[in-house]
Each structure stands twice: as C-alpha cells, then as structure tokens.
C-alpha positions as CSV (number, residue, x, y, z in Angstrom):
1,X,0.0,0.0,0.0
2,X,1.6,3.9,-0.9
3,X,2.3,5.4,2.3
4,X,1.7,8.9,2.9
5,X,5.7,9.4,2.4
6,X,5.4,8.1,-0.7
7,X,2.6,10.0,-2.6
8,X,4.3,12.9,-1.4
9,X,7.4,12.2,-2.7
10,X,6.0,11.5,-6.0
11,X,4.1,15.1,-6.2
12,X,7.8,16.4,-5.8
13,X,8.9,14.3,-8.4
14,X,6.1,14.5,-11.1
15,X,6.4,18.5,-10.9
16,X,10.2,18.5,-10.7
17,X,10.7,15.9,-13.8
18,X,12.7,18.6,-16.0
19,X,14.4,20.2,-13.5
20,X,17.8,18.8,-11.2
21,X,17.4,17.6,-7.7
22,X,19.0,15.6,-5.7
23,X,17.5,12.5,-2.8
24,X,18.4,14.5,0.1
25,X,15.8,17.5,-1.7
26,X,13.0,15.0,-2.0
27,X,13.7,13.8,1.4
28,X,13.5,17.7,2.9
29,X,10.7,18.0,1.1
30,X,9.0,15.1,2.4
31,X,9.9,16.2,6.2
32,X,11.9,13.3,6.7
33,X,16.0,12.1,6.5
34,X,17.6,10.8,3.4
35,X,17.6,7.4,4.9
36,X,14.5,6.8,6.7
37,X,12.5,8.0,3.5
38,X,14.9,6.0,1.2
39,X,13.8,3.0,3.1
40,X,9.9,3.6,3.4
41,X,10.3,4.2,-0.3
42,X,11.6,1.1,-1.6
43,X,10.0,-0.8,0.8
44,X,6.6,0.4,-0.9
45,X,7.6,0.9,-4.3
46,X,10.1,-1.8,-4.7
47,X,13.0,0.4,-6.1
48,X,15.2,3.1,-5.5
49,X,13.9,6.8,-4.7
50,X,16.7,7.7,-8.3
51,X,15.4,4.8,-10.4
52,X,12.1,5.1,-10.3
53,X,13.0,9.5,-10.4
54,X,14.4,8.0,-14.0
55,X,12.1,5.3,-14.9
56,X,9.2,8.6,-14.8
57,X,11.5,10.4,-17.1
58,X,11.9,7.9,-19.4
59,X,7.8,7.6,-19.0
60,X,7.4,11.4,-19.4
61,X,9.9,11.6,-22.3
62,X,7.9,9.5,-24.5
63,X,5.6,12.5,-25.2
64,X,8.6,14.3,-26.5
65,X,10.1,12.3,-28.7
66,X,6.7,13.2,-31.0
67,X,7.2,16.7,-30.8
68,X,10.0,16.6,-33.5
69,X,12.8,17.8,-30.8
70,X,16.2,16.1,-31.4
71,X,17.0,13.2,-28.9
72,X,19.6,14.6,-27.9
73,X,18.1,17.8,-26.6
74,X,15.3,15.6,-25.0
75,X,17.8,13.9,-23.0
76,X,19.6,16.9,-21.8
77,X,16.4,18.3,-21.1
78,X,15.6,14.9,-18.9
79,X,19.1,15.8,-17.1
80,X,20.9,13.4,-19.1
81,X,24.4,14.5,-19.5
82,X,24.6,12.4,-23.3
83,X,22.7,11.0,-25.9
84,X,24.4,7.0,-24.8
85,X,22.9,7.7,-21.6
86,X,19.4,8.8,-22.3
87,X,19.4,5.5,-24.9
88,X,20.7,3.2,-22.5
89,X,18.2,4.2,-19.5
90,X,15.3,4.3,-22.4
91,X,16.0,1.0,-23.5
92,X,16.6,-0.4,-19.9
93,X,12.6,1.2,-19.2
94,X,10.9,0.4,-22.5
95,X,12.5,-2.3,-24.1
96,X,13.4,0.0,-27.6
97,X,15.8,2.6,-28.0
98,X,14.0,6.4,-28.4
99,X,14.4,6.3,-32.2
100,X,12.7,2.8,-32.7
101,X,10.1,3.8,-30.2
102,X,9.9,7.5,-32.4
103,X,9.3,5.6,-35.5
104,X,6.7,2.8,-33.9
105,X,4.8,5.7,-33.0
106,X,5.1,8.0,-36.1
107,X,3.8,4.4,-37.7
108,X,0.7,4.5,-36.1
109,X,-0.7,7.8,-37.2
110,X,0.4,7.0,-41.0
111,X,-1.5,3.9,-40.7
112,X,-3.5,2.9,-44.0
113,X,-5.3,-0.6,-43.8
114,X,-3.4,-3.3,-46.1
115,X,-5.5,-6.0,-48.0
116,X,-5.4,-10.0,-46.8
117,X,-6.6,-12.8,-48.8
118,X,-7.3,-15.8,-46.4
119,X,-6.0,-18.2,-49.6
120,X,-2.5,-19.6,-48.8
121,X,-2.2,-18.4,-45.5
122,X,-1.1,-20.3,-42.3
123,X,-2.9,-19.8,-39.5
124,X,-2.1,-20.9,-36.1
125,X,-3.9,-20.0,-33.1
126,X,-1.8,-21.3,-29.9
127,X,-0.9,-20.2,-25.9
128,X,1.4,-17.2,-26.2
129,X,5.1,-17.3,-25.6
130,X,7.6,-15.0,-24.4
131,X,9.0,-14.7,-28.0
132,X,6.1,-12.9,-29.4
133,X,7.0,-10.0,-27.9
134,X,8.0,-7.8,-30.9
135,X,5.4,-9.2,-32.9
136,X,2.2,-7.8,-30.4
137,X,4.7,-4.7,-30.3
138,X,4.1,-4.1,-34.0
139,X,0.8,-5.5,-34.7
140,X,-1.7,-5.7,-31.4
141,X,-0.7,-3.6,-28.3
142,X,1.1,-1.0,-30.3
143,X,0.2,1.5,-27.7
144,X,2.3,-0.2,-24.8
145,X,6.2,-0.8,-24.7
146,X,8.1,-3.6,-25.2
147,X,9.3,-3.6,-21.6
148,X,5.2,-3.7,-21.2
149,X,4.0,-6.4,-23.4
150,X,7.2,-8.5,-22.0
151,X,5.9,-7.8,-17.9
152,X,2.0,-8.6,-19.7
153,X,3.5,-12.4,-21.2
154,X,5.0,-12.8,-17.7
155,X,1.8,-12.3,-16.3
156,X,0.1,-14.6,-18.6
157,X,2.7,-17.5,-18.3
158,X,2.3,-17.6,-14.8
159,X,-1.4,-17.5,-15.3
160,X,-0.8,-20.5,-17.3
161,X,1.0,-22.6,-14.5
162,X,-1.8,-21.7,-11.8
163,X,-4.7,-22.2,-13.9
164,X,-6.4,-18.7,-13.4
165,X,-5.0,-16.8,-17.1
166,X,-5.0,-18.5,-20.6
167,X,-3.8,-16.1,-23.3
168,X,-3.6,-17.4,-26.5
169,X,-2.2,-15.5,-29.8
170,X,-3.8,-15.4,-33.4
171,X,-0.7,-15.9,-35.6
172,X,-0.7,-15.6,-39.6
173,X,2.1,-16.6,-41.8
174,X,4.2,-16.8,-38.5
175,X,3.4,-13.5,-37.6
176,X,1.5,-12.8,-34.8
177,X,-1.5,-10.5,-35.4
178,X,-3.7,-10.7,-32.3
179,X,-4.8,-11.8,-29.0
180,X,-7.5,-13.0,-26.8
181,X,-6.8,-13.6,-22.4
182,X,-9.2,-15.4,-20.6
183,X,-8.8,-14.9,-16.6
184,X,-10.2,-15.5,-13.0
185,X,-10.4,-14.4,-9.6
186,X,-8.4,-17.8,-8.7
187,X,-7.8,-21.6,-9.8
188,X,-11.5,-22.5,-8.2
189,X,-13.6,-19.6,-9.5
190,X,-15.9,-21.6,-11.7
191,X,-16.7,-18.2,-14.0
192,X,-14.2,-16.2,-16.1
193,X,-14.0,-12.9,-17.3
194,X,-13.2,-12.7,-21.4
195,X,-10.7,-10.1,-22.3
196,X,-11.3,-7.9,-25.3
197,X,-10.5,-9.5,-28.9
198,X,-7.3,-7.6,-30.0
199,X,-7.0,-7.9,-34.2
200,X,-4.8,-6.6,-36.1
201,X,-7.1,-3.9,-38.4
202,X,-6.1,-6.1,-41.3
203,X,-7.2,-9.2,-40.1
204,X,-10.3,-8.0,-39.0
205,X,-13.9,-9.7,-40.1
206,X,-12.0,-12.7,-40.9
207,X,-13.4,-15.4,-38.3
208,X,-10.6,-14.9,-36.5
209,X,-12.4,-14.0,-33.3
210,X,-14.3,-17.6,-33.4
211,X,-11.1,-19.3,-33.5
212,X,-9.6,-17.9,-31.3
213,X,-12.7,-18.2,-28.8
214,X,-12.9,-21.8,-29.4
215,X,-8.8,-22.2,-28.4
216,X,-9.7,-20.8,-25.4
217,X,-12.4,-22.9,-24.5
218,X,-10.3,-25.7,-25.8
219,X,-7.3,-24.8,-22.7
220,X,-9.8,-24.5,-20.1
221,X,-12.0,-27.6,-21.0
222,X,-10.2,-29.7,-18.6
223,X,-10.7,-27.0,-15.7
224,X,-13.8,-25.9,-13.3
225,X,-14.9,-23.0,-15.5
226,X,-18.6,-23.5,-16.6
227,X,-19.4,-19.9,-17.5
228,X,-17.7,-17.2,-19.7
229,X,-18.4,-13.4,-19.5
230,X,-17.5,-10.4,-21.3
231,X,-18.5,-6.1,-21.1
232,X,-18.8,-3.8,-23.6
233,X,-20.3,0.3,-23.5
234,X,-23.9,0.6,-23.3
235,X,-23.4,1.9,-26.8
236,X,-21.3,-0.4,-28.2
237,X,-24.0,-2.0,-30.4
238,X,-21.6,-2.9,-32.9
239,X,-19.7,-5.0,-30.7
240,X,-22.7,-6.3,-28.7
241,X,-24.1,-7.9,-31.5
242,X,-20.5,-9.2,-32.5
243,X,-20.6,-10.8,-29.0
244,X,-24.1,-12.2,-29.0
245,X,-23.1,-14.1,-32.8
246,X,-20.1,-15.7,-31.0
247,X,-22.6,-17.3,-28.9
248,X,-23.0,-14.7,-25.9
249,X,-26.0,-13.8,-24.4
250,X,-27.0,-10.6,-22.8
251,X,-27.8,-10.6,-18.9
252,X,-27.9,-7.5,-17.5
253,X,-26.5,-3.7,-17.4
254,X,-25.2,-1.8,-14.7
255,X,-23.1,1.5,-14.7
256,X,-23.0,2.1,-18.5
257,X,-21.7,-1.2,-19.1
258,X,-23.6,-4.5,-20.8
259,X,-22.5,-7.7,-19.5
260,X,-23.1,-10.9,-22.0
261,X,-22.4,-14.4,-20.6
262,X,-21.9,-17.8,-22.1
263,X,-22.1,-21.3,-20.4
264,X,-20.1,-24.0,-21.2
C-alpha cells in the first residue's frame, strides 16, 4: 500500500521531472532524513527513490520524442548528461531505444489498412510465448512498450502454470496479429472474465475471433470453469451484437456497461 511518504514524494517528483534535484531535496521535502525515506520508499515501491526519479523520465519523455525535438536535446532536457545515456536508461525502461520507439509511433498515425486474402495463408492459433514480444509490439498492443507487453506475457505464463490466465495469440504466416486472455479471480472460480478481442485492423472480419474463442475454450475444458463473461459500452452496439453471434448472451447492465455471458 503507498504510504503517505510516498505520494508525497511522488508530487515532488512529477512537478520536478525537468528540473535537477537531488535525494536529500526530495527527502526535505517530504519532512523526513535521506535514509529513513529512502527505506519507506523502496520498501513500498520496490526500487530506489533515483530509479524510479528515471524510470518517470523515461515515461514522461515518450511525449517528446513526437514533438519533433532532437533526442539529444530531450535527454539533456531529462538531465541526461549524453545522448548514450538517455538510450541506454530508455532502452533499460521500454525495451526500444527512443528512435525505434519515435518511429513505432510515427507508424501508427500514417496507418493505411493493407489487403489480406485468407487463400494460402497459415494460420495458427496457440498459448502465447515469451517470443512474441515484438510481434504484439508491431501489430496488437502498439500503444504499450516492449518492456510492457514482456511484464503482460510474464503475467500470462504464470497464469498458465496456476490455472487462473490463458492467453492465446492469433498468428498468420508466422506473424503474430492478435490476441485474446481469458482470466479468473483464482484456480477455483468456476466463471471467467473474457478479455477484449485484439485484431490486427487487417485481419479483422475474418473469423478470427471464433477461432480464437474456441482455443480458449479448448485450454480451459479440462478445468472448473462453466461460465464465460464479457463487457462492452452501453453503446457499443456494434460490438454487442459481435458478442451475441459468437454465442453470448445478454444478462444484464449496470453502470453504463452491458454484460453478456456464455455457459459452457
């Protein structure tokens, strides 16, 4: 749980992200001595008062590498003395360096939908694996870092192992292109909550979604789950309708959300 200590160390920080300071400022700030608030920090935030000071530059950064300055002025900006050390702490945060993660981004708002014939292709719908990292990067959770997506496959793996998170990917011509998670509360819960179907844009309306549905209920067959559920908006009708043809059935609303369910 954040301690008191800690949110008000972070209010320093967050307002103080361009400027220099050093521990023993935060610590002043926070009416307490360099070491006692070192400790209460890292005890509650797992890390270092200075790493996670650079981890939310790195994080704040991001927003500037779209502006069109030069890295290197970002970094000296960040209070990085060089252009090695801004790349080397990105990379350590994010998983890219700032140029790939500059032109993954730049990507996304020159998108234009390709065209894909389903004749030839290879399609393999399986559990996810640690190596698909890149791949979801590029084509499905384009919006989160590789240092994410790798933490979110960690996540799933061990979901795997303990029965409460199956994730499986949609891959196409050994490329993956999308993703569907199923989870629960624990490895006894007997309902599970569906995760949204993530498609590539190109592989939409393909009957990708049914497959992928029908993995899932294929890994969880042999555990006590009996009941899948899913949300969407109130006015999503689009997608509430997608839902419903996949075999979902509508049960109630509640807080601008519809809730569909499916037995098993």
């Amino acid at each position: 749980m954040e301690t008191s200590i800690v949110t008000k160390a972070k209010k320093f920080i967050s307002s103080h992200l361009s400027k220099q300071f050093t521990l023993e400022e935060i610590a002043k700030f926070c009416g307490y001595s360099k070491y006692h608030f070192s400790r209460e920090f890292r005890k509650s935030i797992g890390m270092s008062v200075m790493e996670f000071v650079c981890k939310e530059k790195i994080a704040e950064s991001r927003n500037q590498l779209l502006s069109g300055k030069s890295i290197f002025d970002i970094a000296l900006e960040y209070g990085f003395d060089t252009h090695t050390g801004f790349t080397n702490a990105f990379f350590r945060y994010t998983g890219c360096n700032p140029s790939e993660f500059r032109r993954h981004e730049q990507k996304q708002f020159n998108y234009v939908r390709g065209e894909f014939f389903m004749s030839n292709a290879t399609v393999v719908i399986r559990p996810i694996e640690m190596g698909d990292v890149n791949d979801i990067w590029e084509n499905v959770y384009s919006r989160n870092t590789p240092e994410e997506i790798k933490e979110r496959i960690q996540n799933n793996l061990g979901g795997f192992e303990d029965k409460t998170n199956f994730c499986v990917v949609l891959e196409v011509n050994k490329v993956v292109v999308g993703t569907l998670t199923c989870g629960r509360f624990n490895k006894y819960s007997r309902d599970s909550n569906l995760g949204n179907f993530v498609i590539h844009p190109d592989y939409q309306g393909k009957g990708f979604a049914r497959q992928m549905l029908e993995k899932v209920k294929e890994l969880i067959k042999d555990t006590s789950i009996n009941t899948l559920q899913i949300q969407c908006g109130e006015e999503s009708d689009d997608v509430k309708n997608k839902y419903i043809s996949l075999g979902f059935t509508e049960v109630f609303r509640s807080h601008g959300l519809v809730y569909l369910m499916m037995a098993l």
